[in-house]
N, C-alpha and C positions, 0 to 999 in steps of 0.2 A: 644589631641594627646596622652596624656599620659592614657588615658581612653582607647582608639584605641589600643594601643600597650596591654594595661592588657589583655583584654577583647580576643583579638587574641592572645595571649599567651595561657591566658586560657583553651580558645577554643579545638586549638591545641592540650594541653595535656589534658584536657575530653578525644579528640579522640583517642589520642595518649594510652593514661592508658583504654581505653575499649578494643581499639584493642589487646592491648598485654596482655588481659584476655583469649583470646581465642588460639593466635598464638603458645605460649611454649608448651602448649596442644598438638595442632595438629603435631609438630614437632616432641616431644617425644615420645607421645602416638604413633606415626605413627609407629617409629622404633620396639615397642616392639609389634604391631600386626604383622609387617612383621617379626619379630623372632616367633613369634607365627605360623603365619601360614605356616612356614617355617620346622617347626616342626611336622603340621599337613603333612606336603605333604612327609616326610621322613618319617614318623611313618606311616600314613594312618587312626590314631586312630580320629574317628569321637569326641572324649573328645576333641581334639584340636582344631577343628573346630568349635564344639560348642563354646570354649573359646574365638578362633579368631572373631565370629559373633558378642559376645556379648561387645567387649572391640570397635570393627567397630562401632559400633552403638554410642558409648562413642563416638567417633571419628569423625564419621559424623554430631552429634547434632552439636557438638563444632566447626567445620569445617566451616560450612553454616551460622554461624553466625559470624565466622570470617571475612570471604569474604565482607560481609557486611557494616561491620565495615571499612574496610582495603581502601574499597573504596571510602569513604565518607570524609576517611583520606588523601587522595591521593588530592582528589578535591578540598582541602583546598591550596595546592598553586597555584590554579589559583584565587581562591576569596580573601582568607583573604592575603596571599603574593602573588602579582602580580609586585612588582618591584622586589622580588626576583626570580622571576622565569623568569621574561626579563632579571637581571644580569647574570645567569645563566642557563638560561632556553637549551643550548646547549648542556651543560655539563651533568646536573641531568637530564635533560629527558630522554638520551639515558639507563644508566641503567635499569628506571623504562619503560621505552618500551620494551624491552629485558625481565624484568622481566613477561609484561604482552603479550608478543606475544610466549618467549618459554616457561617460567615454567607454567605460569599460563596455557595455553592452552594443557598443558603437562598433570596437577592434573585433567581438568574439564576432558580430554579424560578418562582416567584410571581411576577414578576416582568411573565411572559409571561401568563399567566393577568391579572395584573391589567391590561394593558395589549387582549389579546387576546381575554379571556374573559367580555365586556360579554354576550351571546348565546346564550353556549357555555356558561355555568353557573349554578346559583342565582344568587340577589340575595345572599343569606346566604354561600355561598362565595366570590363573588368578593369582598364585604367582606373577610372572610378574609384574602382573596389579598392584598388591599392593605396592611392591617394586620400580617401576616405579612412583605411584601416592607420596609415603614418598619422593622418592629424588626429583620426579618435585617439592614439598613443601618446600624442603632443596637447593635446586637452586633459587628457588622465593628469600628467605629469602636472599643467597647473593647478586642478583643485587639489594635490596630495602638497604643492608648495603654496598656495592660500593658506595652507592650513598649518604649514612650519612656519611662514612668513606673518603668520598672527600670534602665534607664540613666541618669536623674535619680537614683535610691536604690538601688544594687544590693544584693540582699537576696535570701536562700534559695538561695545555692550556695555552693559551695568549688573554690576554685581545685587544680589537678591540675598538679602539675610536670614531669612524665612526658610529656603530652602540651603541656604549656603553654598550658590553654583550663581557664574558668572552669565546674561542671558542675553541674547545677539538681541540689539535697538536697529544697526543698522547695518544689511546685507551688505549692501555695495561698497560700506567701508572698510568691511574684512574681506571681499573678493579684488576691493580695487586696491588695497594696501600698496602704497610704494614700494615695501619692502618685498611683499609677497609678486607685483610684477616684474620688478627688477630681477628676483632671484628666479622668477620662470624664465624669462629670457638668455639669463647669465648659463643658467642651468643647461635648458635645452640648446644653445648656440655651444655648447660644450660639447653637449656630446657629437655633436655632429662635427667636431673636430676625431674627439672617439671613432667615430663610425667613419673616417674618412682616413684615419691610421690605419684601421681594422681592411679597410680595402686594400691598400695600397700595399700593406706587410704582406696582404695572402697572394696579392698580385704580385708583388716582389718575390716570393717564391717559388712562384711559375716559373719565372724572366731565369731566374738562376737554374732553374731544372733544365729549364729552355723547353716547356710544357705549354702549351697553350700561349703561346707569345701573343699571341694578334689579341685573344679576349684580354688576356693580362691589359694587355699597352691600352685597351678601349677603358676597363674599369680604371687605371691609374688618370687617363684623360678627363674622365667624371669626377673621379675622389677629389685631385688634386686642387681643382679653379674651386669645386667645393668647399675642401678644408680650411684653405686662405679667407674664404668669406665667413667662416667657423670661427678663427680664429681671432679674424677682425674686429665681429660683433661681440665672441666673447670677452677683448680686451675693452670693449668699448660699454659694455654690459660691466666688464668689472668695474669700470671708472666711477661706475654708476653706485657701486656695489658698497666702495668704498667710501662712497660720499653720506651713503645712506648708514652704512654704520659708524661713522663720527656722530651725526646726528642721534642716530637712536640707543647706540651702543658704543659708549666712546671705549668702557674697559677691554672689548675687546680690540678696537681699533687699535691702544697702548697695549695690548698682550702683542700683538703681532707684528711692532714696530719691536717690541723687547724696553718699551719707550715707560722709566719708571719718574723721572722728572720734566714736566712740560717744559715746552719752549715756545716762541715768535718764532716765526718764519724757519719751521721744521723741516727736517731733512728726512730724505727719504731712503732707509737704510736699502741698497741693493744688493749687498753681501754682508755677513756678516757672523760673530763666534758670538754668543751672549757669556758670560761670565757665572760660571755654577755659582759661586760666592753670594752673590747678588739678593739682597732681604729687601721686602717691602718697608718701605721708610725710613730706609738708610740712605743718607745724602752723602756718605762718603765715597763710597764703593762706587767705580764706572763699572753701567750695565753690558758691557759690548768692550770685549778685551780685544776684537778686530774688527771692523767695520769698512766697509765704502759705501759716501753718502752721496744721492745728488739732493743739491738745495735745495731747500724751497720747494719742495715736490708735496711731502706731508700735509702740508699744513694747505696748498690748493687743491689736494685731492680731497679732503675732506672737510673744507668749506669754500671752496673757491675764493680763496684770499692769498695769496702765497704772507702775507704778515700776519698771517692766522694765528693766536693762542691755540697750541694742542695739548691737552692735559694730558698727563700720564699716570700711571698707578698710583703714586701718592697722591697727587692733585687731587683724583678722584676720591681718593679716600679722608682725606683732607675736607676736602668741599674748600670754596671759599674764591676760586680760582679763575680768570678774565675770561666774560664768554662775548660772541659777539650782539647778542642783544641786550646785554646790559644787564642778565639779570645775576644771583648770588648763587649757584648751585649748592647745596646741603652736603653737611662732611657724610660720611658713612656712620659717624656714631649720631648724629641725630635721625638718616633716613632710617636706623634701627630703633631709635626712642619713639618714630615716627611710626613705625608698623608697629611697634609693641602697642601704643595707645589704641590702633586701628581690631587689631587681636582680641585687646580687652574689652575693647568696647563692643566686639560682636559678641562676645561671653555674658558681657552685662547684659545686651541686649536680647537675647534667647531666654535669661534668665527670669529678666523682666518683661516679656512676655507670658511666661509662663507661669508668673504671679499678677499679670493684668496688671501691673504698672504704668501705664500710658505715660508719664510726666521723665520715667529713668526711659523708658523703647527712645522718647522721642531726642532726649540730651544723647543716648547713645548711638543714635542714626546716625547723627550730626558728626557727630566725635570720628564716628565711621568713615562716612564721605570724605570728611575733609582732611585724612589720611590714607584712604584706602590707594592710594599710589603708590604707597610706600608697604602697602599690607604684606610683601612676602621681604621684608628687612625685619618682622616681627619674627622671624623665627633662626634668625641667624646668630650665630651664639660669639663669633667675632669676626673682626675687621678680616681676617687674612682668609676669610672661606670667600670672600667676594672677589677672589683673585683666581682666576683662569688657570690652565699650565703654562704658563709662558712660554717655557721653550717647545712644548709641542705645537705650540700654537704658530711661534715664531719659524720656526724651521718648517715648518707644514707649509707653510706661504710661502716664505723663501722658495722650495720644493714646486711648487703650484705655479706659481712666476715666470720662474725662469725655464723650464721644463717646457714648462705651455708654450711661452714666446719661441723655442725654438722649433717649433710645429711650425711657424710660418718660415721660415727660411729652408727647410724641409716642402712643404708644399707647395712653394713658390721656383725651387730647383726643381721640381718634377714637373712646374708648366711652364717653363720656359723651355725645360727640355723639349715637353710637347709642342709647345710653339716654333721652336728651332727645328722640331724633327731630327734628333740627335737619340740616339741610337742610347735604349736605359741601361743595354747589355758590355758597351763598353766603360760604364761604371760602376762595377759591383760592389764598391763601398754604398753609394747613393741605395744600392737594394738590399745592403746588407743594414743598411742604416734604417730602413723600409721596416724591416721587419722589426727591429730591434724599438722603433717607435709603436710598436702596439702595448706591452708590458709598459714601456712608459706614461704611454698617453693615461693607463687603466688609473696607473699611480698618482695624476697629476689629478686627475679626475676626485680618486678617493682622497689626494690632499686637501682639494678643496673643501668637503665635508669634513673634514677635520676640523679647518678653521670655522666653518662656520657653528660646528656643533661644541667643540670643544671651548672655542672662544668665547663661548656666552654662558660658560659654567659662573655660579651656580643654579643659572634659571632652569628651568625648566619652563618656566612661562616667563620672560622679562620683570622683574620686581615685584611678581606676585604671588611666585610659587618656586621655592628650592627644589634641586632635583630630591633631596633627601625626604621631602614633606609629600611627595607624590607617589612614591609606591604601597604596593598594598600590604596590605597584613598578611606575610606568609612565612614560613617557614624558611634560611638560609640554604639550607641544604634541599628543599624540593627547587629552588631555582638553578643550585647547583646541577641536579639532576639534568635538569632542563636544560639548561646550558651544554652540556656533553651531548646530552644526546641530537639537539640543534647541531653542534660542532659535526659529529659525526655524519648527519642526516644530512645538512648541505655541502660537506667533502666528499660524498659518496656521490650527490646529485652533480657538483662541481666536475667532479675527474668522469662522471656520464658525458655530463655533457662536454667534454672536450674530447674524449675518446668519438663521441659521432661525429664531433665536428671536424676532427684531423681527419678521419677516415670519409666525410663528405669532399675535402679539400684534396686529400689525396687522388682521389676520385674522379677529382677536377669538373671543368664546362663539359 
């Protein structure tokens, strides 16, 4: 079993980390071709055009292999999780149906038009087209995070014991989720940091070939004032980000702080070594053998109080610990006495069902309800599985932070330059830097989903369903299969599609 769970875990993120090779791309890159060719159709200067064709072609390689990917991704919760997709297969379908009936069929239509329809239609509609094809992409991308963003916060159904599947009471609860809009925002203002590295590296190695300098120096004047406003809304989206998971998800908030003892008015680690030593519940041991803090940062980012109580690993596991509305949070061993009752009493109640008991259905409904918040602590067998990787979680943030933040002092030197009119070729650091920020940006990007995936171990659904309890009944070794040959089957499509891409770039405007 526990071979079963690695090997699907695994799997998952193979998938998960190929597809999101290609997605920030498409997302950011999208925005700055539709500024591009937005500029062609006001100007009428055929330079722009030429500029917008050749950055489309970036766009489409990377596009077509997404798709690819995305849906291979998708497929996986009916094979490798199939009890999770009977738990909620009511709920998470509808998003991703949505996703694949409007947006998707949105991009394939425009898609073609924008790639096809240079000849074939107005100036005015194929803008359109393209502007249309970026936002069907940027609508995809929300119903696929509605529908992580409700498994982070599951919210707007009730669970049905009859069928034993969770069933959506209220739409607009699960599409308007705080967590599930903050993290579309957070998300797509990300990549379009992505997609504005991704200009700016290929445009930086024009400027050094000394290739195409005038298209170069045009596409870095778009990317740049772009990226800043990428960057901006993402930090300002993360703020967001951060405040939302104190509230909904504090264990991961203490995973990524490395934070194992609460405090008042908490600091906010901005560098930092955690300490391999370091056990849950040990009040001797310092968790962080280096550290630099700023004050008081923690505890207002995640509830806007800088004299906030911020609980930590124990805390949380403890229960017991200052919140600010006054109420008593539950230790970890009662939210597990708490879903054991919840557990049994759906067992009772199936039971007694099926002997027309009405008087035990109805004591076990009750017993049901009035635990079933706690329902996936019924199956956790102890306190230390309720704990995250800390340190990947912690250094993954750290990695995502500071990484990310320095994208705007990077994109803010490349428009000032433009604004000075200061020459990019007598700084070839600044374009060697250019380039060197696309690999990074890729990294900051997949840090992110680390934290957010990795930090909310062991849900799979928030307290209602462990990863362990959601896959299906299969064999180790046929997922292993799987797995290698995913491995294989998206480094082959991988190194394709880089080999057309160099050789389009080589190519040049």
């Amino acid at each position: 079993m526990e071979d079963l769970i690695l090997w699907s875990r695994a799997q998952f993120a193979l998938t998960a980390i190929y597809h999101w090779l290609f997605v920030p791309l498409t997302l950011g890159l999208g925005v700055i071709i539709g500024i591009m060719e937005t500029a062609y159709y006001r100007s009428g200067k055929e330079q722009w055009k030429q500029i917008t064709k050749f950055w489309m072609k970036i766009f489409g390689i990377n596009f077509a292999i997404g798709v690819a990917t995305g849906i291979i991704l998708e497929f996986q919760f009916g094979t490798n999780w199939s009890n999770y997709s009977w738990f909620v297969g009511d709920i998470f379908g509808a998003p991703l149906a949505i996703e694949g009936i409007l947006a998707f069929f949105m991009e394939s239509t425009f898609i073609a038009i924008m790639f096809f329809g240079w000849n074939k239609v107005s100036k005015g509609f194929h803008l359109a087209s393209t502007w249309l094809t970026v936002f069907g992409a940027s609508i995809s991308a929300l119903w696929i995070l509605v529908a992580n963003g409700w498994m982070q916060y599951p919210i707007g159904m009730t669970f049905n014991p009859d069928t034993v599947r969770n069933e959506m009471t209220d739409f607009w609860a699960v599409a308007l989720s705080p967590i599930a809009i903050n993290k579309f925002f957070h998300t797509v203002t990300s990549c379009w940091v992505v997609g504005s590295a991704a200009c700016i590296g290929i445009s930086s190695w024009f400027l050094l070939k000394n290739r195409h300098t005038e298209m170069a120096k045009k596409s870095i004047m778009i990317a740049a004032p772009f990226g800043i406003i990428g960057i901006l809304l993402t930090i300002y989206t993360g703020d967001g980000s951060a405040y939302q998971v104190a509230q909904k998800q504090p264990m991961k908030l203490a995973a990524m702080e490395g934070l194992y003892q609460g405090t008042t008015k908490a600091p906010l680690v901005a560098v930092g070594i955690l300490n391999p030593h370091e056990k849950v519940m040990n009040n001797e041991a310092k968790p962080l053998s280096f550290e630099i803090k700023i004050p008081y940062i923690l505890s207002f980012l995640g509830y806007r109080d800088v004299n906030a109580f911020v609980p930590g690993i124990n805390d949380l596991l403890k229960g017991g610990y200052p919140t600010q509305d006054g109420s008593t949070p539950l230790s970890a061993k009662q939210k597990m006495e708490s879903g054991t009752l919840a557990v049994k009493a759906l067992s009772e109640y199936k039971l007694a069902k099926r002997e027309n008991n009405t008087y035990v259905q109805e004591k076990s409904l009750q017993t049901l309800k009035a635990n079933y918040s706690n329902f996936g602590y019924g199956f956790i067998k102890d306190e230390s599985q309720l704990v995250p990787n800390v340190a990947l979680t912690f250094y993954a943030f750290r990695f995502m932070v500071i990484f990310g933040s320095a994208f705007l002092l990077l994109f803010s030197l490349l428009t000032y330059f433009n604004f000075k009119k200061i020459s990019y070729e007598r700084y070839r650091w600044l374009l060697y830097s250019g380039i060197i920020g696309i690999p990074v940006a890729y990294l900051v990007s997949q840090s992110g989903w680390i934290v957010a995936e990795v930090g909310r171990q062991p849900w799979v659904i928030q307290d209602l369903m462990p990863t362990f309890s959601a896959v299906s009944s299969l064999e180790a070794s046929s997922v292993i299969t799987t797995f290698v040959i995913f491995c294989v089957l998206f480094t082959v499509l991988l190194i394709a599609e880089l080999s057309i891409m160099f050789k389009q770039i080589k190519k040049g405007f």
